[in-house]
CHARMM internal coordinates of N, CA and C (Angstrom, degrees):
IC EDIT
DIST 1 N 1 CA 1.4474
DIST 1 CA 1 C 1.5313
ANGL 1 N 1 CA 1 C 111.06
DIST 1 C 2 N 1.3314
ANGL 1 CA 1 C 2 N 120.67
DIHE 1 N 1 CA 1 C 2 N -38.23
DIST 2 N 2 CA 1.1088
ANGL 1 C 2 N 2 CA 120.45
DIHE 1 CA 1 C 2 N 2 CA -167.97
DIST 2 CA 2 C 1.5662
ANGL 2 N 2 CA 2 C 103.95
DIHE 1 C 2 N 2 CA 2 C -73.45
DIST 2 C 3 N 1.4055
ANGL 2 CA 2 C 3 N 135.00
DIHE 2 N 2 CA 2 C 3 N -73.19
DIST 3 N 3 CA 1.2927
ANGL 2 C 3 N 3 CA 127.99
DIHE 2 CA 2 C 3 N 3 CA 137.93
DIST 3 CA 3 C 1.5406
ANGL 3 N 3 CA 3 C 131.16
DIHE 2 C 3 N 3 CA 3 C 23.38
DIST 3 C 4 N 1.4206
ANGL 3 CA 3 C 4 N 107.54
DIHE 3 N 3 CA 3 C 4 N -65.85
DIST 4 N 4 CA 1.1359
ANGL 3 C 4 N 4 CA 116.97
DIHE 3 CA 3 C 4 N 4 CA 149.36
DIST 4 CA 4 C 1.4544
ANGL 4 N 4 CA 4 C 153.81
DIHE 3 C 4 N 4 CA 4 C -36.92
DIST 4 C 5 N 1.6226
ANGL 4 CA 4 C 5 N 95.72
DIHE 4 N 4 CA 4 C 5 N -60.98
DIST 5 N 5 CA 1.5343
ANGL 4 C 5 N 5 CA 106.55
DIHE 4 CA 4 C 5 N 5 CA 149.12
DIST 5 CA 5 C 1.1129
ANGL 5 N 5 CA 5 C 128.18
DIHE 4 C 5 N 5 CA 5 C -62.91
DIST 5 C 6 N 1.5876
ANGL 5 CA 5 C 6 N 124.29
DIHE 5 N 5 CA 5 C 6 N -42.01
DIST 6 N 6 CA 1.4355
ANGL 5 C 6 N 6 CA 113.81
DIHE 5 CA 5 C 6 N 6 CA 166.87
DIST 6 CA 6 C 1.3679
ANGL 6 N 6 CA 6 C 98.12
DIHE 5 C 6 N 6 CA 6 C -33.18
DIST 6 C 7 N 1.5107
ANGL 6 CA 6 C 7 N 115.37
DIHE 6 N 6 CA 6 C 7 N -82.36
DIST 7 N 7 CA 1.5014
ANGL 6 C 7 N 7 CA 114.97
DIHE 6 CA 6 C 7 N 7 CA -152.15
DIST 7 CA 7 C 1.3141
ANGL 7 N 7 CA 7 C 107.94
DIHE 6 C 7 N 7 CA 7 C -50.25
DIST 7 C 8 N 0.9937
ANGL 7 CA 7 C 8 N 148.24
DIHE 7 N 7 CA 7 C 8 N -3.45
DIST 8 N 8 CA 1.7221
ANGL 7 C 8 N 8 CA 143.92
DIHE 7 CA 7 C 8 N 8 CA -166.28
DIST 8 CA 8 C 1.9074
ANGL 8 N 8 CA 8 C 91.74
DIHE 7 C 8 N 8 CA 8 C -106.95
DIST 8 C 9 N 0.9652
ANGL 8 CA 8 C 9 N 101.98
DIHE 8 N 8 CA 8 C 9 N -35.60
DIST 9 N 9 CA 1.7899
ANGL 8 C 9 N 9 CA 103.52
DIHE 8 CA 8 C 9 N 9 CA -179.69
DIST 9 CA 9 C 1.6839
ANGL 9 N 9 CA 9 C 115.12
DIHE 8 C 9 N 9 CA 9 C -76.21
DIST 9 C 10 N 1.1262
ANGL 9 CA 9 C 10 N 127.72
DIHE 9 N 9 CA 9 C 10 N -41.12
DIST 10 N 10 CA 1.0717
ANGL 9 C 10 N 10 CA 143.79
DIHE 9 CA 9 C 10 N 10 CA 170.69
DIST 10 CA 10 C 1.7339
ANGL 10 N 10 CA 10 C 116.15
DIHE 9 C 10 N 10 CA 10 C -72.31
DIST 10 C 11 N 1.5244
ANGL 10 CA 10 C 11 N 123.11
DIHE 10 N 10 CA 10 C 11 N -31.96
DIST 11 N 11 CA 1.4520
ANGL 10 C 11 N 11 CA 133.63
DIHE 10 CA 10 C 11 N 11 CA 127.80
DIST 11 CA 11 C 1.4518
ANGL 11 N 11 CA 11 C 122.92
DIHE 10 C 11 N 11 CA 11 C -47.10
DIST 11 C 12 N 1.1295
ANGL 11 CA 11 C 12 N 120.59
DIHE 11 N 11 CA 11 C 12 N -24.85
DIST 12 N 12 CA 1.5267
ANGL 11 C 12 N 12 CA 116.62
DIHE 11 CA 11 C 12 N 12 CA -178.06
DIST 12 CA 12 C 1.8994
ANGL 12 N 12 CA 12 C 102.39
DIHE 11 C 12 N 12 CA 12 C -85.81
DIST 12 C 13 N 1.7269
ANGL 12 CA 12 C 13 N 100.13
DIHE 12 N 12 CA 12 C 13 N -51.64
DIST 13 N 13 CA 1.3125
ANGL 12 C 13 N 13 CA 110.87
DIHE 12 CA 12 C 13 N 13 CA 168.79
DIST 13 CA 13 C 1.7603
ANGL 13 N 13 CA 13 C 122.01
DIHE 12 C 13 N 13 CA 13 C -26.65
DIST 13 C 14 N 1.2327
ANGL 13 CA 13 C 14 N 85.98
DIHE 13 N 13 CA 13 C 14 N -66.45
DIST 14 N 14 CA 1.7899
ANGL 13 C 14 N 14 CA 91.78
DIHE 13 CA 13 C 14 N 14 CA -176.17
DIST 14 CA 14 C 1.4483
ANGL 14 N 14 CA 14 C 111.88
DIHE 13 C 14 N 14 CA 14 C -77.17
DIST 14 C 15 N 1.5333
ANGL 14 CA 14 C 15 N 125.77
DIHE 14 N 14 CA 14 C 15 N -21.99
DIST 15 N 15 CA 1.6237
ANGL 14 C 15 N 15 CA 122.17
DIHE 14 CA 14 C 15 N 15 CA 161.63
DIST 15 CA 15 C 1.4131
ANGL 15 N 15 CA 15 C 115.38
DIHE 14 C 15 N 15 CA 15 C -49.35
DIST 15 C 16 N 1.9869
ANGL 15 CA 15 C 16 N 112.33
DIHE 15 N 15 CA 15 C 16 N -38.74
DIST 16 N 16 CA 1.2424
ANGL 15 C 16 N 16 CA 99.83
DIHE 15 CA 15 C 16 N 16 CA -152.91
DIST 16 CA 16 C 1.9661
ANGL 16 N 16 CA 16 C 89.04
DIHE 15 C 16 N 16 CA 16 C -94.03
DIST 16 C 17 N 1.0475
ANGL 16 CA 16 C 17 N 115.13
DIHE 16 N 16 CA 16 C 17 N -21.69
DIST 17 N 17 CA 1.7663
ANGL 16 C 17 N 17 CA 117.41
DIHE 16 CA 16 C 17 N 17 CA 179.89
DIST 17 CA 17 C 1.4687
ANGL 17 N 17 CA 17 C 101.23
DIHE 16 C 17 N 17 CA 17 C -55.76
DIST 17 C 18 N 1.4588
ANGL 17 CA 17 C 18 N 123.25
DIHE 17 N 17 CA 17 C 18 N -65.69
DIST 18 N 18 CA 1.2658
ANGL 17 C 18 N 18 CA 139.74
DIHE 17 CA 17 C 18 N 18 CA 175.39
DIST 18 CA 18 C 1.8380
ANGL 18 N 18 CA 18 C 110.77
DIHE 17 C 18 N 18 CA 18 C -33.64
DIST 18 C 19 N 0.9106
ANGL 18 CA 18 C 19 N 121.97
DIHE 18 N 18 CA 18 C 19 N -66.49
DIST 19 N 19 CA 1.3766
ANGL 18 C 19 N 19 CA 140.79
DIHE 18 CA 18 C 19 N 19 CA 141.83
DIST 19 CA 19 C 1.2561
ANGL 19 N 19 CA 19 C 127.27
DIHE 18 C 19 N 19 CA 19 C 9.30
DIST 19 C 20 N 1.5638
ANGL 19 CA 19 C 20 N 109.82
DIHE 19 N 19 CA 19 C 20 N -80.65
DIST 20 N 20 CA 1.5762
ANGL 19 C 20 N 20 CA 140.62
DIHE 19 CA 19 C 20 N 20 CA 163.13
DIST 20 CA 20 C 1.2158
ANGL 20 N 20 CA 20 C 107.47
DIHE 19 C 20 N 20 CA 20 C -63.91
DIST 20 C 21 N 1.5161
ANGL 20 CA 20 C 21 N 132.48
DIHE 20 N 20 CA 20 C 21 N -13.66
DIST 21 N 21 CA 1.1438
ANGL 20 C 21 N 21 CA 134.88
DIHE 20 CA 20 C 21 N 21 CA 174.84
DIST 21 CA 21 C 1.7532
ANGL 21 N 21 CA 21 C 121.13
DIHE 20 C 21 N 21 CA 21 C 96.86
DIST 21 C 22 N 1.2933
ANGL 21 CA 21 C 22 N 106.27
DIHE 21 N 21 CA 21 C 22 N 35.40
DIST 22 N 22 CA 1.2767
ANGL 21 C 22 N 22 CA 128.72
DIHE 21 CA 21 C 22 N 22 CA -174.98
DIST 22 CA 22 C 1.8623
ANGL 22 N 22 CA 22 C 108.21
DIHE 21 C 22 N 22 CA 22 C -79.38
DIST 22 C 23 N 1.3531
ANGL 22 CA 22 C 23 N 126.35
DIHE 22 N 22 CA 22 C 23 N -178.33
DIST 23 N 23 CA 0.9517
ANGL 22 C 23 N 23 CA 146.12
DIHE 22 CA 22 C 23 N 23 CA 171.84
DIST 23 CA 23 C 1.5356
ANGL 23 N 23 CA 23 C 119.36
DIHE 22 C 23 N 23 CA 23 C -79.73
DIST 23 C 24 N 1.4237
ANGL 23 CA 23 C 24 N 125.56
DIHE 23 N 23 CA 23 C 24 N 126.04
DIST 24 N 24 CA 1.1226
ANGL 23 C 24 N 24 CA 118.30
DIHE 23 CA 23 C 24 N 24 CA -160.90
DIST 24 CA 24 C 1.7047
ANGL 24 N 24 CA 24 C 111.04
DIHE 23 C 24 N 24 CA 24 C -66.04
DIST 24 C 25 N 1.4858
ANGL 24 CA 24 C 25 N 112.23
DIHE 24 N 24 CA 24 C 25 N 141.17
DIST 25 N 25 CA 1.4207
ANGL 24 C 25 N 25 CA 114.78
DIHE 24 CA 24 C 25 N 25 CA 157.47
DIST 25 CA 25 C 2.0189
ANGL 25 N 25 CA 25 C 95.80
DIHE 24 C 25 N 25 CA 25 C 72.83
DIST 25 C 26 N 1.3113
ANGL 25 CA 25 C 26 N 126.80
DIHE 25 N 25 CA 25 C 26 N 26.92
DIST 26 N 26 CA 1.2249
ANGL 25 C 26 N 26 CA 141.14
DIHE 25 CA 25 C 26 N 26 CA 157.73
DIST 26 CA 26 C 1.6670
ANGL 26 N 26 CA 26 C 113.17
DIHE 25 C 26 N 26 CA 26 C -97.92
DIST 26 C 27 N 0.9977
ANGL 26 CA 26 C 27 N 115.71
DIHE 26 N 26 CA 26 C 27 N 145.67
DIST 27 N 27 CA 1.5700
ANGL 26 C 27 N 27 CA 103.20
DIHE 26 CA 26 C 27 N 27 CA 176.94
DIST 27 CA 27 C 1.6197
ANGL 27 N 27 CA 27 C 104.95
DIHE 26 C 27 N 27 CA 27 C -118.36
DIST 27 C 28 N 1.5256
ANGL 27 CA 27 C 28 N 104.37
DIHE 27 N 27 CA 27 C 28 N 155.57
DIST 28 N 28 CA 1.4266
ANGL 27 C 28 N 28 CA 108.35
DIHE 27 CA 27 C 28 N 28 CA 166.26
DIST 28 CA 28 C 1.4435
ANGL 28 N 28 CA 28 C 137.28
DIHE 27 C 28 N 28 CA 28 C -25.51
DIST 28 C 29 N 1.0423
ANGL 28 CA 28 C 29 N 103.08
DIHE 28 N 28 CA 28 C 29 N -14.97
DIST 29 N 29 CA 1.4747
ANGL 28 C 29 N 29 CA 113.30
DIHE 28 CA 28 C 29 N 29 CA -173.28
DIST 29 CA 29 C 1.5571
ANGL 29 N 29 CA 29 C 117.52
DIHE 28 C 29 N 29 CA 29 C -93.32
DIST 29 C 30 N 1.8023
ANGL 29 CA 29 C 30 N 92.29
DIHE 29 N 29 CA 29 C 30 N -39.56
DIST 30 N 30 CA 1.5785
ANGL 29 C 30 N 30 CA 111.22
DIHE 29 CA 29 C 30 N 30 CA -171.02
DIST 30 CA 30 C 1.6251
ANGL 30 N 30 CA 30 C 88.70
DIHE 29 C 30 N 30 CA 30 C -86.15
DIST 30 C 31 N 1.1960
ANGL 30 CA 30 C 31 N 137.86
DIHE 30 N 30 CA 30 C 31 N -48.05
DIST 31 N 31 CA 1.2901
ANGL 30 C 31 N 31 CA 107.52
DIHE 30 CA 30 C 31 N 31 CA 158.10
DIST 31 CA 31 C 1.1590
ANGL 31 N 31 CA 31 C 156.81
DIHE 30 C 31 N 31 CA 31 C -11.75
DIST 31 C 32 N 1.0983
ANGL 31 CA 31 C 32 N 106.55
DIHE 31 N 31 CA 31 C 32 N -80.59
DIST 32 N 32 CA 1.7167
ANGL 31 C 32 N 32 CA 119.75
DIHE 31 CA 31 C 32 N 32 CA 150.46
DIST 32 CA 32 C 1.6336
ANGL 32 N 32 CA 32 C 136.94
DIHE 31 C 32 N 32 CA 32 C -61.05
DIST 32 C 33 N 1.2533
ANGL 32 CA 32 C 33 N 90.73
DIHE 32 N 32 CA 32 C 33 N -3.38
DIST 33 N 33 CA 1.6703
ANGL 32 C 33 N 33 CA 98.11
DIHE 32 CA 32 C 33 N 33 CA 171.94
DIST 33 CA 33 C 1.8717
ANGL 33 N 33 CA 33 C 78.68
DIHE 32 C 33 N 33 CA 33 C -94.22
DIST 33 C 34 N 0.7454
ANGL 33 CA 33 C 34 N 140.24
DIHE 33 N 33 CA 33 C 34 N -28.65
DIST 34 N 34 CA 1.6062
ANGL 33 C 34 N 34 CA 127.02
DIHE 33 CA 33 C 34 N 34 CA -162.53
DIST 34 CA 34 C 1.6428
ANGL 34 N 34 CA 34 C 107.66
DIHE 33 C 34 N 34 CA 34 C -89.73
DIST 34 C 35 N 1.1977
ANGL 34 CA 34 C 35 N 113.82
DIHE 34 N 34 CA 34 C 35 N -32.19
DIST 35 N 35 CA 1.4242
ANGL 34 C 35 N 35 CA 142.32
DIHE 34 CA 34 C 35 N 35 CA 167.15
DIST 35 CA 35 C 1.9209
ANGL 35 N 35 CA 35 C 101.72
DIHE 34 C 35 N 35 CA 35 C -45.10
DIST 35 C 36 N 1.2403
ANGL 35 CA 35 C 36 N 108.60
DIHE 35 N 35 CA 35 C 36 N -69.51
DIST 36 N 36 CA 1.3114
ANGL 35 C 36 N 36 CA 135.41
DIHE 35 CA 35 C 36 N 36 CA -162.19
DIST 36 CA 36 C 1.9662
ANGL 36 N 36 CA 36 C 85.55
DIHE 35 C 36 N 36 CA 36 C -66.29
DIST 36 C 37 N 1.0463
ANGL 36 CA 36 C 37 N 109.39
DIHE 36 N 36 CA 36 C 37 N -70.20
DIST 37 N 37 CA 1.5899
ANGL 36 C 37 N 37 CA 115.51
DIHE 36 CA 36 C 37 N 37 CA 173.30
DIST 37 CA 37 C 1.4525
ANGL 37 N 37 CA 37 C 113.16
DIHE 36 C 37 N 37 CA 37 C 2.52
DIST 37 C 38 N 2.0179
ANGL 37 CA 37 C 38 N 101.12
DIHE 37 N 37 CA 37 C 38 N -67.25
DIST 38 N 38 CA 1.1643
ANGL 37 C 38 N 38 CA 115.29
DIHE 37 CA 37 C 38 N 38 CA -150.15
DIST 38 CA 38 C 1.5205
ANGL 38 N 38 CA 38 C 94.18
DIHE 37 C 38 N 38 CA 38 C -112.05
DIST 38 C 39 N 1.5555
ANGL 38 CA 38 C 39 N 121.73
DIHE 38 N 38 CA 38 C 39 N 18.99
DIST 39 N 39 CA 1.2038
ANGL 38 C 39 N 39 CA 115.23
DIHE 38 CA 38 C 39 N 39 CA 150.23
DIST 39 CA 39 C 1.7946
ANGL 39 N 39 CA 39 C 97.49
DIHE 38 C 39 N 39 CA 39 C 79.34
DIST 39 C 40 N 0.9793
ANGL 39 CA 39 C 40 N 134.23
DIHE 39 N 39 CA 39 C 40 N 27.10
DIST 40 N 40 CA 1.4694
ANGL 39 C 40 N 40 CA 161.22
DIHE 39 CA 39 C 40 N 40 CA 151.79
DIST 40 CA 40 C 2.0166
ANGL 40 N 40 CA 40 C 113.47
DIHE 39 C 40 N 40 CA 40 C -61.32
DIST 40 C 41 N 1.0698
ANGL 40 CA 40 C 41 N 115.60
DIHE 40 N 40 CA 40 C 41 N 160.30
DIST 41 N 41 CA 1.7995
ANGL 40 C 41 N 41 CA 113.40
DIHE 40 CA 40 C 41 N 41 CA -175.18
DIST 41 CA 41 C 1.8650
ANGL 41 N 41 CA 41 C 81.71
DIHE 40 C 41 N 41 CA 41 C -74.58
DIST 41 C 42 N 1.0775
ANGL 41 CA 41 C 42 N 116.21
DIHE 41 N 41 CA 41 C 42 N 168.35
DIST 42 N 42 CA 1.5650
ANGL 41 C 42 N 42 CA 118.90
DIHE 41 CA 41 C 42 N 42 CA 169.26
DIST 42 CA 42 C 1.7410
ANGL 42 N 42 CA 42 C 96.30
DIHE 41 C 42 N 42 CA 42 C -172.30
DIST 42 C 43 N 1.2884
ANGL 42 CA 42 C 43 N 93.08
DIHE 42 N 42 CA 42 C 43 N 148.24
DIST 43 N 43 CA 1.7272
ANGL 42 C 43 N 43 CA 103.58
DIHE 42 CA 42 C 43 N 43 CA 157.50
DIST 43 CA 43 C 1.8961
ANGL 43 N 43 CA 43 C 137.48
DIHE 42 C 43 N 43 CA 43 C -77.28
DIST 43 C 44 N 1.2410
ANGL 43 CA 43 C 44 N 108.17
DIHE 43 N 43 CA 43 C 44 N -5.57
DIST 44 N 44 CA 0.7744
ANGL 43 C 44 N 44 CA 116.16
DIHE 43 CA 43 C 44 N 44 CA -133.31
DIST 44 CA 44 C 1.8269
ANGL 44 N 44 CA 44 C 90.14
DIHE 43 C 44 N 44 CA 44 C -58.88
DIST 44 C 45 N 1.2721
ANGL 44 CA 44 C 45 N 111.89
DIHE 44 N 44 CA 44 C 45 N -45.33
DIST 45 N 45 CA 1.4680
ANGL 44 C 45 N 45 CA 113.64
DIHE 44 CA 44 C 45 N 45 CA -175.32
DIST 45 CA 45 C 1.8672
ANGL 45 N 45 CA 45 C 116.63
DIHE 44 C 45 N 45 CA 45 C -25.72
DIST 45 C 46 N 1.3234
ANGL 45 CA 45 C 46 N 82.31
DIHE 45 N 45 CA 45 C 46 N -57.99
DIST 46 N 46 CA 2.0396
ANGL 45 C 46 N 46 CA 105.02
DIHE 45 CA 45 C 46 N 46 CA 166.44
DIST 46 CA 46 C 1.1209
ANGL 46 N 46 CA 46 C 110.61
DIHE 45 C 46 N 46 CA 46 C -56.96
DIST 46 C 47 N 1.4919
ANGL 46 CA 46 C 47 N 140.23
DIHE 46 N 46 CA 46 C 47 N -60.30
DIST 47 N 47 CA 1.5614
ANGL 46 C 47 N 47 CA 138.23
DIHE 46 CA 46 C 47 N 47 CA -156.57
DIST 47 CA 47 C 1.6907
ANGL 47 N 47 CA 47 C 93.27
DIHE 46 C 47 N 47 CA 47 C -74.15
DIST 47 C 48 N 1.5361
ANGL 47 CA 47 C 48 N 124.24
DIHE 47 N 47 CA 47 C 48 N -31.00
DIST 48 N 48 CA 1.6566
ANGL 47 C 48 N 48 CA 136.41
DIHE 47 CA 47 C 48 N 48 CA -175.23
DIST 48 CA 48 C 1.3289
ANGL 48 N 48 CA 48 C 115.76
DIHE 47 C 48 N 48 CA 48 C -64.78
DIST 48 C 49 N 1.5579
ANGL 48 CA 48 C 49 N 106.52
DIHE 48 N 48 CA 48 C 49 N -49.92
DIST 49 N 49 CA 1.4552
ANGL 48 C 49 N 49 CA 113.86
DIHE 48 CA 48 C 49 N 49 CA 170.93
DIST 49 CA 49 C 2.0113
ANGL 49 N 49 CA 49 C 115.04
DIHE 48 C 49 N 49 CA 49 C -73.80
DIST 49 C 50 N 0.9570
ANGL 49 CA 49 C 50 N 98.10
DIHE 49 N 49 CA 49 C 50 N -37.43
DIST 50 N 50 CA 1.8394
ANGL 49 C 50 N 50 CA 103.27
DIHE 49 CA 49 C 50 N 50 CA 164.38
DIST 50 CA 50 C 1.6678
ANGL 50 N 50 CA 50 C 96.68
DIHE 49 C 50 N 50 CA 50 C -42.95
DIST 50 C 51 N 1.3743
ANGL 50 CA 50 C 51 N 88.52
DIHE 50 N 50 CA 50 C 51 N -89.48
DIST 51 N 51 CA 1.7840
ANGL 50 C 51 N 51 CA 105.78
DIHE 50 CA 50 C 51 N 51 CA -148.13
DIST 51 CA 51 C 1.4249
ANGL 51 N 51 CA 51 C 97.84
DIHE 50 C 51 N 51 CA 51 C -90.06
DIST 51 C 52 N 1.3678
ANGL 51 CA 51 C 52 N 145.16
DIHE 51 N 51 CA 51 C 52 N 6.16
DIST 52 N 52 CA 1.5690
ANGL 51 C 52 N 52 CA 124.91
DIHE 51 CA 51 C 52 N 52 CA 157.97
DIST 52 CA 52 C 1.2390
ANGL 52 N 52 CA 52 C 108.46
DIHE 51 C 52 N 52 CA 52 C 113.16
DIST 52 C 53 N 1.4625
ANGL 52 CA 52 C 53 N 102.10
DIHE 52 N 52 CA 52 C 53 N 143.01
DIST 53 N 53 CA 1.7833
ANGL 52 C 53 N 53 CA 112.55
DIHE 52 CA 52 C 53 N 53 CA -141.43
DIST 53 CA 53 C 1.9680
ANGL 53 N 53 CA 53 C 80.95
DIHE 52 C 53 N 53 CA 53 C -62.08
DIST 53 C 54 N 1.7549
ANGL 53 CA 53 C 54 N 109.62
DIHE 53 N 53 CA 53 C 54 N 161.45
DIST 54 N 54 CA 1.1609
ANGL 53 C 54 N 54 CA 127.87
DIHE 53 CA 53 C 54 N 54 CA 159.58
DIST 54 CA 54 C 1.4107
ANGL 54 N 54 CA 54 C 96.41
DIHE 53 C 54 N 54 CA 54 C 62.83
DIST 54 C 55 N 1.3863
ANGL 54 CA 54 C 55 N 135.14
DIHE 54 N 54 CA 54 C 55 N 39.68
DIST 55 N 55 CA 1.3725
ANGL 54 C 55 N 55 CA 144.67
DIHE 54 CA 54 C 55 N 55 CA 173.99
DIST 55 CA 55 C 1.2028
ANGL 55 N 55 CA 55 C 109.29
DIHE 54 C 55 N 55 CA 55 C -71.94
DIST 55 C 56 N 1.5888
ANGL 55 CA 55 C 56 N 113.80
DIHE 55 N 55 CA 55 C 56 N -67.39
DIST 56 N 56 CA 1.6728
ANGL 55 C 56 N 56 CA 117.19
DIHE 55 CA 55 C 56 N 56 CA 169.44
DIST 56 CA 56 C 1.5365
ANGL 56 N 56 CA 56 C 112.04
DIHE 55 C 56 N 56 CA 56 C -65.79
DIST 56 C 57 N 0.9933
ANGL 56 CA 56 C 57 N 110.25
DIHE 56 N 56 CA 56 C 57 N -30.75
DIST 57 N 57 CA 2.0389
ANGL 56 C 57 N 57 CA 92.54
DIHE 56 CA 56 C 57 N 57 CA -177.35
DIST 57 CA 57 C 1.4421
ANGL 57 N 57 CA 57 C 108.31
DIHE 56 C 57 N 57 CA 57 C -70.26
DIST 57 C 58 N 1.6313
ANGL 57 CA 57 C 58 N 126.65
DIHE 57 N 57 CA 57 C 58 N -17.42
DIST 58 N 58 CA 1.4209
ANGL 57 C 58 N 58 CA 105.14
DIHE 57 CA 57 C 58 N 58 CA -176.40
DIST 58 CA 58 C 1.6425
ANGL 58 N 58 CA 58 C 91.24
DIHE 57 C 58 N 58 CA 58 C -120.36
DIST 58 C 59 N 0.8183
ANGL 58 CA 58 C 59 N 139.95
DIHE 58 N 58 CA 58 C 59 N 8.68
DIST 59 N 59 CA 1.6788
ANGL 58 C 59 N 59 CA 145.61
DIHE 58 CA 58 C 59 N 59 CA 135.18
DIST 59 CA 59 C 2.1536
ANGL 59 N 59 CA 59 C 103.11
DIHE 58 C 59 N 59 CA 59 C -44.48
DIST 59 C 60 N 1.1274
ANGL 59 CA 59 C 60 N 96.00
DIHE 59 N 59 CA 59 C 60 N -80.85
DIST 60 N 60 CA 1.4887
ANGL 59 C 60 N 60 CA 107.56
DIHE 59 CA 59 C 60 N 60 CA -177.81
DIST 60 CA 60 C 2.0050
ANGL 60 N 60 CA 60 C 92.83
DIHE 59 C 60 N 60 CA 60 C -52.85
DIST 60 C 61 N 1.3668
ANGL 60 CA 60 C 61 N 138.90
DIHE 60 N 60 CA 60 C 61 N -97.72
DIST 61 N 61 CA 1.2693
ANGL 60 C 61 N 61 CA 119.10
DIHE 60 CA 60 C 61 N 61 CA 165.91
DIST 61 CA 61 C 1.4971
ANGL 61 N 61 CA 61 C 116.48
DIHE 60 C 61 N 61 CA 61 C 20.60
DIST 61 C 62 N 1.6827
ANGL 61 CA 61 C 62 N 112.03
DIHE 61 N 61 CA 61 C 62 N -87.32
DIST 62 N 62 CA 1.5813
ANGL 61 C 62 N 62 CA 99.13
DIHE 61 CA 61 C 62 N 62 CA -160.71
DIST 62 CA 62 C 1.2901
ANGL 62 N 62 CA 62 C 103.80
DIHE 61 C 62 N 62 CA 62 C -73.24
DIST 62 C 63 N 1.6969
ANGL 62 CA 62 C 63 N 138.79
DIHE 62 N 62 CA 62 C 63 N -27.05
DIST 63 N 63 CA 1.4041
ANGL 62 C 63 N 63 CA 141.11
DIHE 62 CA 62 C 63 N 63 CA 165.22
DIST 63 CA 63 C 1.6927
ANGL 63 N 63 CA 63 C 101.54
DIHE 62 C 63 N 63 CA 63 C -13.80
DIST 63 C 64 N 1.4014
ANGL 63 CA 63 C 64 N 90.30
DIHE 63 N 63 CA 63 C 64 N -61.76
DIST 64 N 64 CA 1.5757
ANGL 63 C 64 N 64 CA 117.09
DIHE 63 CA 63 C 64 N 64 CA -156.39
DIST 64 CA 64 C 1.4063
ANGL 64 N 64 CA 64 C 107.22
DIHE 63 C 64 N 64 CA 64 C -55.03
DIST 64 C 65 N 1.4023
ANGL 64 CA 64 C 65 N 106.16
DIHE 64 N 64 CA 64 C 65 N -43.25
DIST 65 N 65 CA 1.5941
ANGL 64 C 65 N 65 CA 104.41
DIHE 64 CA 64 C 65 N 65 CA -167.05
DIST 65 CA 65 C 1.3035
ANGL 65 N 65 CA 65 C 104.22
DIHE 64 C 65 N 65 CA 65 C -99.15
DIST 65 C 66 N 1.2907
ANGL 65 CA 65 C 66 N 135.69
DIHE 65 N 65 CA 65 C 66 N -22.54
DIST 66 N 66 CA 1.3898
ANGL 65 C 66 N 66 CA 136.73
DIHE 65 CA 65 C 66 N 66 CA 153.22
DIST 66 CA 66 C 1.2541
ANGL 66 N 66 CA 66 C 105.44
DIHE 65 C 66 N 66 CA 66 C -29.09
DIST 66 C 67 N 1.8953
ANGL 66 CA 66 C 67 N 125.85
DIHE 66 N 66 CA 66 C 67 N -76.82
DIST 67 N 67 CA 0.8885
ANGL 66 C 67 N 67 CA 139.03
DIHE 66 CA 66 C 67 N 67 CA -174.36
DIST 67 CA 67 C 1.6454
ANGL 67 N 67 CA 67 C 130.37
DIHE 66 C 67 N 67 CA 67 C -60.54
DIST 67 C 68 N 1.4945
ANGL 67 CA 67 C 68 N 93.34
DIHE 67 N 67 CA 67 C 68 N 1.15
DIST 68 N 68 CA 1.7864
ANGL 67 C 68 N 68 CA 112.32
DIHE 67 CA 67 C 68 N 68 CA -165.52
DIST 68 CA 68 C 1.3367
ANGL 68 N 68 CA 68 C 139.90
DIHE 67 C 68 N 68 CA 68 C 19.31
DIST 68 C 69 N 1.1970
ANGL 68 CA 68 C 69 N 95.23
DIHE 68 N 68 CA 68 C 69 N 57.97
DIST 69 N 69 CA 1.7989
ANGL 68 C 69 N 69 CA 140.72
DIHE 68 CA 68 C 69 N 69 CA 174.25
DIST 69 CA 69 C 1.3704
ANGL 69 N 69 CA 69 C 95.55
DIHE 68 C 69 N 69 CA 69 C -82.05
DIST 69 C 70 N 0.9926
ANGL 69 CA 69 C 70 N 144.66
DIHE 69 N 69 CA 69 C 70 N -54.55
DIST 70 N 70 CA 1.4537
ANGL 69 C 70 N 70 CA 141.75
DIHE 69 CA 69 C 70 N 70 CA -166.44
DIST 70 CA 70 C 1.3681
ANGL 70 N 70 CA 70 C 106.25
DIHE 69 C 70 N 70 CA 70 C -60.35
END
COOR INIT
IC SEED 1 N 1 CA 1 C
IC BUILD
């Protein structure tokens, strides 16, 4: 079950990125770690303290290599 919800949260993630007008199949998180990158407003401080220090930097990471940018 737990498993589960991850995956339904991390589906919600990229609905709501997609949404705002994000990059497909990126999530909120990897957003704003990319945001922050280029020195852009970003959440990431907030989404870090939520979900755990270095949340968006290895969010943005697997984005990256998914997308094979790296």
């Amino acid at each position: 079950m737990k498993k589960y919800l991850k995956r339904i949260a991390i589906a919600a993630s990229v609905l709501c990125n997609v949404i705002l007008g994000g990059e497909q199949s990126q999530t909120f998180s990897a957003r704003n770690r990319a945001w922050q990158k280029r020195n852009m407003p970003n959440l990431v401080w907030l989404i870090d303290l939520i979900c755990g220090k270095e949340h968006c930097s290895q969010c943005y990471a697997y984005w990256l290599i998914r997308k094979n940018k790296w």
